[in-house]
PDB file with one MODEL, atoms N, CA, C and O in Angstrom:
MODEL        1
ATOM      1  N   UNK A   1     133.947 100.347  15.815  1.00  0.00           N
ATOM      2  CA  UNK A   1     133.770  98.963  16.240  1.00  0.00           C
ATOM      3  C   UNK A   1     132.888  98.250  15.215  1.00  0.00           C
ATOM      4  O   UNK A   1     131.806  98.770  14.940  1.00  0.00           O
ATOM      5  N   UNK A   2     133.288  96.987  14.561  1.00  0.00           N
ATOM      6  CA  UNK A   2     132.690  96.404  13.867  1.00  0.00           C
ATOM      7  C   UNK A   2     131.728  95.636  14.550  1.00  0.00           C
ATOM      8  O   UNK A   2     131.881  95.258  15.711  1.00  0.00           O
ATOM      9  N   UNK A   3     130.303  95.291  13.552  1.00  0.00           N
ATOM     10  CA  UNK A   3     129.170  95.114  14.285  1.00  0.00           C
ATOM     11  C   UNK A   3     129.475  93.293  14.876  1.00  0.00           C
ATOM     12  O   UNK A   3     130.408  92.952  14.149  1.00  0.00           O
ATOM     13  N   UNK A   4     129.305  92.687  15.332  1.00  0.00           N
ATOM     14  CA  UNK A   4     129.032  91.233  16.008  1.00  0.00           C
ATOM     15  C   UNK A   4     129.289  90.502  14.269  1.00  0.00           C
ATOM     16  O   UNK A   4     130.273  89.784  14.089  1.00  0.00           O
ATOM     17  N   UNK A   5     128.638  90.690  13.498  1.00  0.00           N
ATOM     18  CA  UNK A   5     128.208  89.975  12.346  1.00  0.00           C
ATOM     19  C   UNK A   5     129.299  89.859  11.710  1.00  0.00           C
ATOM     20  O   UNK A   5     129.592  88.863  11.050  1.00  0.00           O
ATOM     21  N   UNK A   6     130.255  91.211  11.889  1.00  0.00           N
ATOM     22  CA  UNK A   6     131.147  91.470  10.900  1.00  0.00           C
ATOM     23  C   UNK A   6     132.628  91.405  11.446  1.00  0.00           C
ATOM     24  O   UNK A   6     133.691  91.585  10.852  1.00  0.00           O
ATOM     25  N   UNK A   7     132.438  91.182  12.389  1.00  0.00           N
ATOM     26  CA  UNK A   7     133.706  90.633  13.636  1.00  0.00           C
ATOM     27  C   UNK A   7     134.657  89.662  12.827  1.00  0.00           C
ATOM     28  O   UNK A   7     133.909  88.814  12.339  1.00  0.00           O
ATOM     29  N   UNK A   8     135.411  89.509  12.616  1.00  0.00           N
ATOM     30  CA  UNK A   8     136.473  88.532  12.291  1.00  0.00           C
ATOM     31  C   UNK A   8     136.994  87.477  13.862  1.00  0.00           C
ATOM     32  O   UNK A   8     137.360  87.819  14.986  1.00  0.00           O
ATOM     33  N   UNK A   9     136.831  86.403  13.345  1.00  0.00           N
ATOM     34  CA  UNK A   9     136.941  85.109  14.328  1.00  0.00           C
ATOM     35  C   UNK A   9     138.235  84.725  14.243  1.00  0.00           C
ATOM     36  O   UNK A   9     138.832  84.809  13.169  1.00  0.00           O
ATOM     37  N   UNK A  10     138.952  84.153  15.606  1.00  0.00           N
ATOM     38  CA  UNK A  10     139.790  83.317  14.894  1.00  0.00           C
ATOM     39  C   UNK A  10     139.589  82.053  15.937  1.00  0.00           C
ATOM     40  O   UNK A  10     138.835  82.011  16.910  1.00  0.00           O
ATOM     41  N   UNK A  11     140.443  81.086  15.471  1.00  0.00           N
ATOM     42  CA  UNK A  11     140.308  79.596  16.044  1.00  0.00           C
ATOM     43  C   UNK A  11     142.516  79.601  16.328  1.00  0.00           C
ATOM     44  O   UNK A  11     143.498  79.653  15.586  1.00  0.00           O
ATOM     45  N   UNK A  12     142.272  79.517  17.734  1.00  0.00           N
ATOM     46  CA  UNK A  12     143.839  79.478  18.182  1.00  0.00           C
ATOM     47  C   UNK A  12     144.207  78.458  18.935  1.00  0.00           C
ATOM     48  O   UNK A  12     143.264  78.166  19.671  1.00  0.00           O
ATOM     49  N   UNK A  13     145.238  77.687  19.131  1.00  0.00           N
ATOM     50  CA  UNK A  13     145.813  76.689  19.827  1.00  0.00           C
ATOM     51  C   UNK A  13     146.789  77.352  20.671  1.00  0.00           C
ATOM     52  O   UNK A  13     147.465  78.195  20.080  1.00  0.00           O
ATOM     53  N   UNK A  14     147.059  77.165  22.041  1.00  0.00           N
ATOM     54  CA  UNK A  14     148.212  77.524  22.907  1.00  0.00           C
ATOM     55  C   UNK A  14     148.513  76.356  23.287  1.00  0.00           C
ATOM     56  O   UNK A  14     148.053  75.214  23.289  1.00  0.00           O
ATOM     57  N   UNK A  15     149.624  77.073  23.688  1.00  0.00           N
ATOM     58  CA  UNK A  15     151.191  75.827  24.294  1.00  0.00           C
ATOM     59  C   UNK A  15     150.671  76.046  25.582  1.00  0.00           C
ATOM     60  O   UNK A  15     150.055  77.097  25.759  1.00  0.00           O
ATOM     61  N   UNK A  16     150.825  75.097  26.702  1.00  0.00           N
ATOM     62  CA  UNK A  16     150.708  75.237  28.015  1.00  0.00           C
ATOM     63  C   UNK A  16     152.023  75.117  28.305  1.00  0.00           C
ATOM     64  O   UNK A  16     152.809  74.872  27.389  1.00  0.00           O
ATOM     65  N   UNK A  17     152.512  75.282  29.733  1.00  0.00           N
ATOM     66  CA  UNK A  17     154.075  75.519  30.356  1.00  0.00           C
ATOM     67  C   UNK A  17     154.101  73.747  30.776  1.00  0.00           C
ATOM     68  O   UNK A  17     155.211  73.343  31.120  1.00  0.00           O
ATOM     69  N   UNK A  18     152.877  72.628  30.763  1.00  0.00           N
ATOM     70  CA  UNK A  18     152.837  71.459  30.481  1.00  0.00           C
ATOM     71  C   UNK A  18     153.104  70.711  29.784  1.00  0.00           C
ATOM     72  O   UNK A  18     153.245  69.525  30.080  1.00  0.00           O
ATOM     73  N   UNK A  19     153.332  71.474  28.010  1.00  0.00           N
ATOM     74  CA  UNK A  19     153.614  71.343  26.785  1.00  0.00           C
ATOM     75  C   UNK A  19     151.975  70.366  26.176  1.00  0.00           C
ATOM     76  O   UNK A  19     151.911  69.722  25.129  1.00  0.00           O
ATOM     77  N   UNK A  20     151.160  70.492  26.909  1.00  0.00           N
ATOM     78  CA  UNK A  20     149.604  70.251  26.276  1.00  0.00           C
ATOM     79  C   UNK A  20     149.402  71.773  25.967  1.00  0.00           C
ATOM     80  O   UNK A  20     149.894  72.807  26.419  1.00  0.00           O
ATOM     81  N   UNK A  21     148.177  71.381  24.702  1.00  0.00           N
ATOM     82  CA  UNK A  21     147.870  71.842  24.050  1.00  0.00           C
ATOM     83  C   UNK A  21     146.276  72.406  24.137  1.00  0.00           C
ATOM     84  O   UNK A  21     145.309  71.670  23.943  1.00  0.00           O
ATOM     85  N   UNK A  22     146.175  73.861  24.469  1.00  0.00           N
ATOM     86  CA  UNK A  22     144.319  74.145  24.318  1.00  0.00           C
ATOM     87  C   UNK A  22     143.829  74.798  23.119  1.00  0.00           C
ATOM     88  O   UNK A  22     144.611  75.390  22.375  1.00  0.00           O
ATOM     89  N   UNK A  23     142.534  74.727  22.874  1.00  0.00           N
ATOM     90  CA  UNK A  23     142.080  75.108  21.648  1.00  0.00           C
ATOM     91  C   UNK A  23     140.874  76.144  21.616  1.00  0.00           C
ATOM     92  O   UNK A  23     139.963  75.948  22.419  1.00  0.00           O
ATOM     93  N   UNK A  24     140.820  76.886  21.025  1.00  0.00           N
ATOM     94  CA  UNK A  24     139.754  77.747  21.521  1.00  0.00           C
ATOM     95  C   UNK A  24     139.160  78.666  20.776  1.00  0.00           C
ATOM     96  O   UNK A  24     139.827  78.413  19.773  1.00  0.00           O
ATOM     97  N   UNK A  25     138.486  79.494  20.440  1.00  0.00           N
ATOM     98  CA  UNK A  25     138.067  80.670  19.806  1.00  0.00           C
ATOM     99  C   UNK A  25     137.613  82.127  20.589  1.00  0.00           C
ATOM    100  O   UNK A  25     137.010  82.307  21.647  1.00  0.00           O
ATOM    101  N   UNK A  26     138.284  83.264  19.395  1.00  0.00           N
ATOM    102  CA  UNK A  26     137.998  84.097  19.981  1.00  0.00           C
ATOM    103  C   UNK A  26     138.114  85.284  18.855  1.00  0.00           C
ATOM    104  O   UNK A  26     138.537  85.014  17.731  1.00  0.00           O
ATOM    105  N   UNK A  27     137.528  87.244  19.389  1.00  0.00           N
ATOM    106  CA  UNK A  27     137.720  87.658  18.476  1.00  0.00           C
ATOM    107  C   UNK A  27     139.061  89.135  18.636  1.00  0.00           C
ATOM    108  O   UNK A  27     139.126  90.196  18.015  1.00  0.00           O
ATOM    109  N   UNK A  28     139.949  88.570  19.725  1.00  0.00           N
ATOM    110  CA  UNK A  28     141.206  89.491  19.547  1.00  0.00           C
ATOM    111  C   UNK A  28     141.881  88.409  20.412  1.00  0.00           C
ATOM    112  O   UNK A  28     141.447  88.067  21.512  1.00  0.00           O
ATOM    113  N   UNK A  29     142.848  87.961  19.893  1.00  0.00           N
ATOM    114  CA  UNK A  29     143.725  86.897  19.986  1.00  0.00           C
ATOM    115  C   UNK A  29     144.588  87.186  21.431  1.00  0.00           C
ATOM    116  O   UNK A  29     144.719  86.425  22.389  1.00  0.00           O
ATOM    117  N   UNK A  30     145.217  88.786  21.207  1.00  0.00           N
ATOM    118  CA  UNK A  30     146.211  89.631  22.557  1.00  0.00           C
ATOM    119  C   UNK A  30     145.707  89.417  23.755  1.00  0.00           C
ATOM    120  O   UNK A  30     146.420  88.960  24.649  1.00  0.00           O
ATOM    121  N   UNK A  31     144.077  89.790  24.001  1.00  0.00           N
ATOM    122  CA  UNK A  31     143.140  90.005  24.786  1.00  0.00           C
ATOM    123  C   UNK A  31     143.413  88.721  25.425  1.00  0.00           C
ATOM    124  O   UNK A  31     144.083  88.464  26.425  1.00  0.00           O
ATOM    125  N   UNK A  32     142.638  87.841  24.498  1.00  0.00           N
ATOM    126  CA  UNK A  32     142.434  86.006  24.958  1.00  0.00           C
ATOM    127  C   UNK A  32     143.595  85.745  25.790  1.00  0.00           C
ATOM    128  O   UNK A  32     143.632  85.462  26.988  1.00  0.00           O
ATOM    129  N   UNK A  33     144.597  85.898  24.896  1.00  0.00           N
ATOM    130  CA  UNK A  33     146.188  85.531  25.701  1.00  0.00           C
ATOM    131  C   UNK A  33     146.583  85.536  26.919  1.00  0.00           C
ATOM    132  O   UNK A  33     146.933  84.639  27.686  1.00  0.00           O
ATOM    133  N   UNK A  34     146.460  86.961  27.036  1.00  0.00           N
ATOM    134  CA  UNK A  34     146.095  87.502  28.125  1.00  0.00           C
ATOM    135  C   UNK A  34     145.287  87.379  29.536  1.00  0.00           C
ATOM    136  O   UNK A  34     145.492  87.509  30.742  1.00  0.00           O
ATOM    137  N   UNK A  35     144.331  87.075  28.706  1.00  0.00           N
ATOM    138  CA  UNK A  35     143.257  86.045  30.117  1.00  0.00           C
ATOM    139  C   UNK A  35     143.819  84.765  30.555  1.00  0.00           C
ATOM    140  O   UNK A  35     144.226  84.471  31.680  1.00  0.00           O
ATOM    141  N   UNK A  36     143.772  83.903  29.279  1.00  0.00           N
ATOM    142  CA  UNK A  36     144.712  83.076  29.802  1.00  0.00           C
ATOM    143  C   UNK A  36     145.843  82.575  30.930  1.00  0.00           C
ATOM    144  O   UNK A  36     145.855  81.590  31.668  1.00  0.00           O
ATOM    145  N   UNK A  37     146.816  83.711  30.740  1.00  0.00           N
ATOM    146  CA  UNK A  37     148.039  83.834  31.515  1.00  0.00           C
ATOM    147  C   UNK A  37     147.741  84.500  32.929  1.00  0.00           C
ATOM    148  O   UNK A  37     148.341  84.259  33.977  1.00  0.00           O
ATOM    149  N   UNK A  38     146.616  85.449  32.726  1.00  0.00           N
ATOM    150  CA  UNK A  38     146.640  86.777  33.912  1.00  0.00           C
ATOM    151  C   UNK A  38     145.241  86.647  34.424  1.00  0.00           C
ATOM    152  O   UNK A  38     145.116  86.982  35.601  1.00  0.00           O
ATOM    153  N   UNK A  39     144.280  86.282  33.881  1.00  0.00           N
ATOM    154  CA  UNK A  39     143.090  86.349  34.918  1.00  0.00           C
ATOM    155  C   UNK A  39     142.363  85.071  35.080  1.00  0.00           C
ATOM    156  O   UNK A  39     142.645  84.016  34.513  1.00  0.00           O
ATOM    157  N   UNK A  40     141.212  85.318  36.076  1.00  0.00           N
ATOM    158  CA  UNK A  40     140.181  84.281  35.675  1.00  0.00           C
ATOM    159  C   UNK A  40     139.510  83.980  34.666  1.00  0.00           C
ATOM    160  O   UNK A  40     138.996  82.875  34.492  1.00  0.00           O
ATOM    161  N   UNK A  41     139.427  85.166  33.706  1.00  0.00           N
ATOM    162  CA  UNK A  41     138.503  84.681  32.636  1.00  0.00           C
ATOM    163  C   UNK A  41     139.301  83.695  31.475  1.00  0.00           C
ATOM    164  O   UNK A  41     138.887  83.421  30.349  1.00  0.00           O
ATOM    165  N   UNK A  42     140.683  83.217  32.175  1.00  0.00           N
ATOM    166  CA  UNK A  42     141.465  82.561  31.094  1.00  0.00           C
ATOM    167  C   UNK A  42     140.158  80.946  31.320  1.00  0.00           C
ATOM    168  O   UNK A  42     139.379  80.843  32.268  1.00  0.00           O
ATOM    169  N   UNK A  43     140.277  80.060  30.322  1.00  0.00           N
ATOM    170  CA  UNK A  43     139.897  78.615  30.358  1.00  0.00           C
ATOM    171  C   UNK A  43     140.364  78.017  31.766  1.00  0.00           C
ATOM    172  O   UNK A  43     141.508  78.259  32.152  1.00  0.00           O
ATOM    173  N   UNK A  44     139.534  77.272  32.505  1.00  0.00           N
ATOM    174  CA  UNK A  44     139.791  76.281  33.542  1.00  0.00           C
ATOM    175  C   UNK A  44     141.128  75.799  33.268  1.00  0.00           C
ATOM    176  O   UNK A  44     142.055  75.888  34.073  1.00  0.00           O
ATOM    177  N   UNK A  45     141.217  75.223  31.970  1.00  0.00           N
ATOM    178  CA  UNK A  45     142.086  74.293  31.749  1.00  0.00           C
ATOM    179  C   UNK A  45     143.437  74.980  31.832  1.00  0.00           C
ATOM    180  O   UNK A  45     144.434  74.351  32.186  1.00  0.00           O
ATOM    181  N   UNK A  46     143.476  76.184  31.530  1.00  0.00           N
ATOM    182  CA  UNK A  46     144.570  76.502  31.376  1.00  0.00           C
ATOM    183  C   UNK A  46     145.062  77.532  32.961  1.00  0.00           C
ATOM    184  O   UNK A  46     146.156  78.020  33.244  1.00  0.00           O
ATOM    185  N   UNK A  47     144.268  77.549  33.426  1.00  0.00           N
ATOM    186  CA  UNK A  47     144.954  78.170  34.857  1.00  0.00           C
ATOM    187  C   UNK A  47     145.759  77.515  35.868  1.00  0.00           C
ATOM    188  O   UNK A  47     146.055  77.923  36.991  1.00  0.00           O
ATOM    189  N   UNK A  48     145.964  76.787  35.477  1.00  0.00           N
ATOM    190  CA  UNK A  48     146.721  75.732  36.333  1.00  0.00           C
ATOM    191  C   UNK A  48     148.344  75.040  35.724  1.00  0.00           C
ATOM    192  O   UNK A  48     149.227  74.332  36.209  1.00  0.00           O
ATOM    193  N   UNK A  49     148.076  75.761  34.329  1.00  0.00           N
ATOM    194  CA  UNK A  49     148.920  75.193  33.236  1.00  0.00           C
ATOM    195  C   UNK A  49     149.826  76.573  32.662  1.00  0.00           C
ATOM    196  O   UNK A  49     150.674  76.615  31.771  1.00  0.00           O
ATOM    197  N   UNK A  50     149.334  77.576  33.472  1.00  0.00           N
ATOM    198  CA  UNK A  50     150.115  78.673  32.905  1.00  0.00           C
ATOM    199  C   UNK A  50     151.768  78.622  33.296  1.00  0.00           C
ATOM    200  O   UNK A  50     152.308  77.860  34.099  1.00  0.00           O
ATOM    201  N   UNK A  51     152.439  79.757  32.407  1.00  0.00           N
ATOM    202  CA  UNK A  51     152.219  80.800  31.268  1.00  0.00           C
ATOM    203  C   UNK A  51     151.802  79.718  30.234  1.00  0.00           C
ATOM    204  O   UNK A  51     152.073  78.519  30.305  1.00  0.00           O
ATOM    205  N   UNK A  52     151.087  80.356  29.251  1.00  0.00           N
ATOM    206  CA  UNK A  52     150.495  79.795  27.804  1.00  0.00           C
ATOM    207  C   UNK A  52     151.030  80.573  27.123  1.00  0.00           C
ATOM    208  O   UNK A  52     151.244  81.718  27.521  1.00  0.00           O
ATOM    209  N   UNK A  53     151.461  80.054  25.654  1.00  0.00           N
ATOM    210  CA  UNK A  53     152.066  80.834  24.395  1.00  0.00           C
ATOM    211  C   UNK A  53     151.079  80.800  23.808  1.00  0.00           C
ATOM    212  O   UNK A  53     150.001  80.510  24.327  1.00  0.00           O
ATOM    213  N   UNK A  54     151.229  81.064  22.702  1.00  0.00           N
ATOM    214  CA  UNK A  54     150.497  80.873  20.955  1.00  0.00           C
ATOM    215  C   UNK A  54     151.244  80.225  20.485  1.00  0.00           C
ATOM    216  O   UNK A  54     152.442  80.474  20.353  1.00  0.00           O
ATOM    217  N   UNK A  55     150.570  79.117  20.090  1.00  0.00           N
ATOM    218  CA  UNK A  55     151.032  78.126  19.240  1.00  0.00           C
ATOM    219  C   UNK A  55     150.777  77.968  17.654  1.00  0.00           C
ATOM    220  O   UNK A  55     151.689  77.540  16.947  1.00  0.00           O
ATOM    221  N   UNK A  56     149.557  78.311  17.116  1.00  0.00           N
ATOM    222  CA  UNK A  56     148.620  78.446  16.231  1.00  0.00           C
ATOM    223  C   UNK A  56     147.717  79.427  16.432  1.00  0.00           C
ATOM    224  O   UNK A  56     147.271  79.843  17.501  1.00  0.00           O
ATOM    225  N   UNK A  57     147.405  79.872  14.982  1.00  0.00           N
ATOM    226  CA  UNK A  57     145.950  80.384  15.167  1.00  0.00           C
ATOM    227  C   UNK A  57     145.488  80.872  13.288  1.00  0.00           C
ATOM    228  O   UNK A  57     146.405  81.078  12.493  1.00  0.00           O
ATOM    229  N   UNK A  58     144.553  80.946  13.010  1.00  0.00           N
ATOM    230  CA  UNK A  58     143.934  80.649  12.242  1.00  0.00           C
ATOM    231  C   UNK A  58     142.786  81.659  12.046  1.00  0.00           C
ATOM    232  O   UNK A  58     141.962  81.486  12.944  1.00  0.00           O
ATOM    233  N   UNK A  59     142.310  82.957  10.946  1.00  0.00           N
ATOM    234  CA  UNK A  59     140.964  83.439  10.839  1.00  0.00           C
ATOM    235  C   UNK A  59     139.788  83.162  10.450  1.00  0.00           C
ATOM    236  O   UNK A  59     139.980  83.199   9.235  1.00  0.00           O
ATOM    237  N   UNK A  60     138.945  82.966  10.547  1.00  0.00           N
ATOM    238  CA  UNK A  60     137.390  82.651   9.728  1.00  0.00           C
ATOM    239  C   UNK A  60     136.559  83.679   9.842  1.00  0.00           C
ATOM    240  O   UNK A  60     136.908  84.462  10.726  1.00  0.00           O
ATOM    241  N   UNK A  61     135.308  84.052   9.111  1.00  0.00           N
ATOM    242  CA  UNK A  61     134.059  84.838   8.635  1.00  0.00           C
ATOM    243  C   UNK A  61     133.297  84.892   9.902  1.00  0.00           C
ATOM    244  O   UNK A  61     132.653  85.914  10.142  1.00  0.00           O
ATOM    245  N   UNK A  62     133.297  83.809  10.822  1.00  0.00           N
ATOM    246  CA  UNK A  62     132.364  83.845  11.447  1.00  0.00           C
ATOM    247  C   UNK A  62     132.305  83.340  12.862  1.00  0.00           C
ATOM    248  O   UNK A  62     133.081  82.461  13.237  1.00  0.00           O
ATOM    249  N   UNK A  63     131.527  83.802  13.549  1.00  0.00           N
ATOM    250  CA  UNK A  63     131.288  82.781  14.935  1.00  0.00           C
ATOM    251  C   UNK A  63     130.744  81.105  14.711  1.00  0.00           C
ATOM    252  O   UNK A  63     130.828  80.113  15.434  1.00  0.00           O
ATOM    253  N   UNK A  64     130.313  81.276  13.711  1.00  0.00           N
ATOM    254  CA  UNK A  64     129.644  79.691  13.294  1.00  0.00           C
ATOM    255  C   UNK A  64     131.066  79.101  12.777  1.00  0.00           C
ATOM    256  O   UNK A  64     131.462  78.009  13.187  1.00  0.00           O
ATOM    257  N   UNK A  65     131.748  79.815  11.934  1.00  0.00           N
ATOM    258  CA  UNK A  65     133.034  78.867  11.073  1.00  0.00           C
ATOM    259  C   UNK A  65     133.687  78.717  11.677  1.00  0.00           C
ATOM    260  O   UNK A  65     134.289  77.660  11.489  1.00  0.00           O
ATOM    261  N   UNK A  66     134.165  79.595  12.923  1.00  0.00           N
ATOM    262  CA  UNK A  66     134.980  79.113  14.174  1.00  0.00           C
ATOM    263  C   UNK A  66     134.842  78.487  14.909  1.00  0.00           C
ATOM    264  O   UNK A  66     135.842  78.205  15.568  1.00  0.00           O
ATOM    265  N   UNK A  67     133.258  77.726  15.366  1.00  0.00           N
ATOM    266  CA  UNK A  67     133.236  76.921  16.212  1.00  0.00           C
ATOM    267  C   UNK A  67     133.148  75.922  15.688  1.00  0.00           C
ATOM    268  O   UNK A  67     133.223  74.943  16.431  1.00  0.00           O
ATOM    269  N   UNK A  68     132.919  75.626  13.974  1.00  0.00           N
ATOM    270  CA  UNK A  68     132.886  74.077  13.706  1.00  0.00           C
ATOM    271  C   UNK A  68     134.243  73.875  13.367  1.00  0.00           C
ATOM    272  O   UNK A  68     134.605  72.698  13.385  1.00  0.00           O
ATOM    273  N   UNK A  69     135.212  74.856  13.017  1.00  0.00           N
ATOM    274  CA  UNK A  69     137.099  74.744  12.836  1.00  0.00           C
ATOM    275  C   UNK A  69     137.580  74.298  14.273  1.00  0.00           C
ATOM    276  O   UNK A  69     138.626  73.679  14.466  1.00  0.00           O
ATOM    277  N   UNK A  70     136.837  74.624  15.101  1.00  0.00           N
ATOM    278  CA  UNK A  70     137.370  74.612  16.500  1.00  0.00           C
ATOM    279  C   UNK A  70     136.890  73.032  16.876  1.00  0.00           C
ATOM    280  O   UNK A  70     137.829  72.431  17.400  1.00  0.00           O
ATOM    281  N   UNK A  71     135.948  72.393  16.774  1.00  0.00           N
ATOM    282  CA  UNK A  71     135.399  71.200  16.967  1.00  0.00           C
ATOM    283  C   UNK A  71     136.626  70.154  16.270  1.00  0.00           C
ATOM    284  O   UNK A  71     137.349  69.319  16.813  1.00  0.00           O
ATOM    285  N   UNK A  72     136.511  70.609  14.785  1.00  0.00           N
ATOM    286  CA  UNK A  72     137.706  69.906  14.013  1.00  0.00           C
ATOM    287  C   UNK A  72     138.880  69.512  14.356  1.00  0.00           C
ATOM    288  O   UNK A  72     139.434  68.439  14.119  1.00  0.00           O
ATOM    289  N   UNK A  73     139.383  70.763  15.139  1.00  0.00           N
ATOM    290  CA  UNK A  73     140.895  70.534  15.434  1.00  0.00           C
ATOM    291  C   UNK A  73     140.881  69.634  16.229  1.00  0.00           C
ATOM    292  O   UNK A  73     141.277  68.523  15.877  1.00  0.00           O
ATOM    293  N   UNK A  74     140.278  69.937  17.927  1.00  0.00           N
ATOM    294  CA  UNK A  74     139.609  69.423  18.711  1.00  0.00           C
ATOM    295  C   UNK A  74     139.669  67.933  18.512  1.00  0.00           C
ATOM    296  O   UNK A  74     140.345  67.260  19.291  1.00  0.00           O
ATOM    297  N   UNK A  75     139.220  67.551  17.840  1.00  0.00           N
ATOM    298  CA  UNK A  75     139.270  66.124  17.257  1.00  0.00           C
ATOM    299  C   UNK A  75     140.861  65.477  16.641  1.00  0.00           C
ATOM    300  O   UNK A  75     141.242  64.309  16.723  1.00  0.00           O
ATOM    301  N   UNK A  76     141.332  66.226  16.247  1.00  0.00           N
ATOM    302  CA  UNK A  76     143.319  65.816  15.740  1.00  0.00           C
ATOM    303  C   UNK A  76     143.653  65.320  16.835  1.00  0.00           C
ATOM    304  O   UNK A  76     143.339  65.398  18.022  1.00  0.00           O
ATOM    305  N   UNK A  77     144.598  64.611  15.966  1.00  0.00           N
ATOM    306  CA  UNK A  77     145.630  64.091  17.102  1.00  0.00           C
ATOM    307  C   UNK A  77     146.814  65.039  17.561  1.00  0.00           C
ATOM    308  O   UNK A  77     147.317  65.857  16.791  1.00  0.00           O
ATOM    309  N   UNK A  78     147.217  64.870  18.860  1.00  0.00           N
ATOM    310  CA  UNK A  78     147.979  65.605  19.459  1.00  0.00           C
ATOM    311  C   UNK A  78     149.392  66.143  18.196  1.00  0.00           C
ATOM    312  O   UNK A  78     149.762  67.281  17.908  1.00  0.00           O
ATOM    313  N   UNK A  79     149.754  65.158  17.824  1.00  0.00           N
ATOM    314  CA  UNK A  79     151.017  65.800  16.760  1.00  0.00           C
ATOM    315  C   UNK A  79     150.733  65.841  15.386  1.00  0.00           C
ATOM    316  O   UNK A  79     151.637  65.759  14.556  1.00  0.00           O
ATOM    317  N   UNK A  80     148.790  66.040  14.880  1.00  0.00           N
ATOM    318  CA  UNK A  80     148.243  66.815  14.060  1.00  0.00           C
ATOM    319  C   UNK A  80     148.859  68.447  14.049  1.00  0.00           C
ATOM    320  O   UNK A  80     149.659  69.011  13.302  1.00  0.00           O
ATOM    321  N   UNK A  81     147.964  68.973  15.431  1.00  0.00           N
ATOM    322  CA  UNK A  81     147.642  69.672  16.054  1.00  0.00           C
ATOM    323  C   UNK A  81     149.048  70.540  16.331  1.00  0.00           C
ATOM    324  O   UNK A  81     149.160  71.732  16.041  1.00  0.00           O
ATOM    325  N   UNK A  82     149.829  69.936  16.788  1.00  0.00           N
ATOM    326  CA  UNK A  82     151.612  70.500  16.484  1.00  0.00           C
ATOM    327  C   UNK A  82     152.032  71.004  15.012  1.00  0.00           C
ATOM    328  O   UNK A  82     152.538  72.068  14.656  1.00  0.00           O
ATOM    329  N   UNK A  83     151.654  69.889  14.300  1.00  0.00           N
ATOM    330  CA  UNK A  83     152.324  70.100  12.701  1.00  0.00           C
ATOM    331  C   UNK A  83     151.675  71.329  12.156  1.00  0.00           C
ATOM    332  O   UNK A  83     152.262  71.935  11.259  1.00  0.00           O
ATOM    333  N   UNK A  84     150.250  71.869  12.708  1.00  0.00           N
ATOM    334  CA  UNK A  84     149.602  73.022  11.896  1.00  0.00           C
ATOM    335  C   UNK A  84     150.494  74.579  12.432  1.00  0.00           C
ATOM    336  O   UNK A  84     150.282  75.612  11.796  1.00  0.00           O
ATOM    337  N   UNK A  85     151.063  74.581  13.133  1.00  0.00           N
ATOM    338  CA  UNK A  85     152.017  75.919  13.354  1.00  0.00           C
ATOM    339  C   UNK A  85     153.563  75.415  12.360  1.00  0.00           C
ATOM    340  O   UNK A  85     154.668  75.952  12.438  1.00  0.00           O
ATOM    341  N   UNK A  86     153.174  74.271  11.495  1.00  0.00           N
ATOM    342  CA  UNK A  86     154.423  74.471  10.740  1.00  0.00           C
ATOM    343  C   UNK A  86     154.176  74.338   9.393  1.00  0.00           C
ATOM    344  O   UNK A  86     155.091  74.093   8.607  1.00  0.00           O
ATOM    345  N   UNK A  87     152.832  74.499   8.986  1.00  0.00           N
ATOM    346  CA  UNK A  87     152.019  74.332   7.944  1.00  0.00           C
ATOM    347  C   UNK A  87     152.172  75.531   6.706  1.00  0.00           C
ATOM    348  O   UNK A  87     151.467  75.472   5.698  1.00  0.00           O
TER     349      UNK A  87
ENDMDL
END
């Protein structure tokens, strides 16, 4: 197990079964998915909006580079935010 520091991040976008879009970070993408679709620990937002796909997703160095990539996107416009899974 790699230490916290050395963790690889990523910053992912899912499809909701709404066709909105959530954004989020995390550090095993399957796992996240997973919550998402199947438990409580998925996002508020998205329990109500399930099944969720993967739409995007993206790696960074860090817990810090992922949450200011994650702020970024966050901020796009909705058919930004589409165009980056065709990027």
């Amino acid at each position: 197990m790699l230490a916290t520091s050395q963790r690889l991040w990523h910053v992912y976008i899912v499809k909701c079964r709404d066709n909105t879009l959530y954004t989020g970070i995390t550090t095993d993408i399957e796992r996240r998915i997973n919550e998402h679709n199947n438990s409580t620990l998925g996002a508020r937002y998205t329990r109500s909006r399930r099944p969720v796909k993967l739409h995007y997703y993206e790696q960074v160095d860090s817990r810090s580079a992922a949450l200011k990539r994650e702020m970024q996107i966050k901020k796009f416009s909705s058919k930004k935010k589409r165009s980056l899974a065709s990027d």
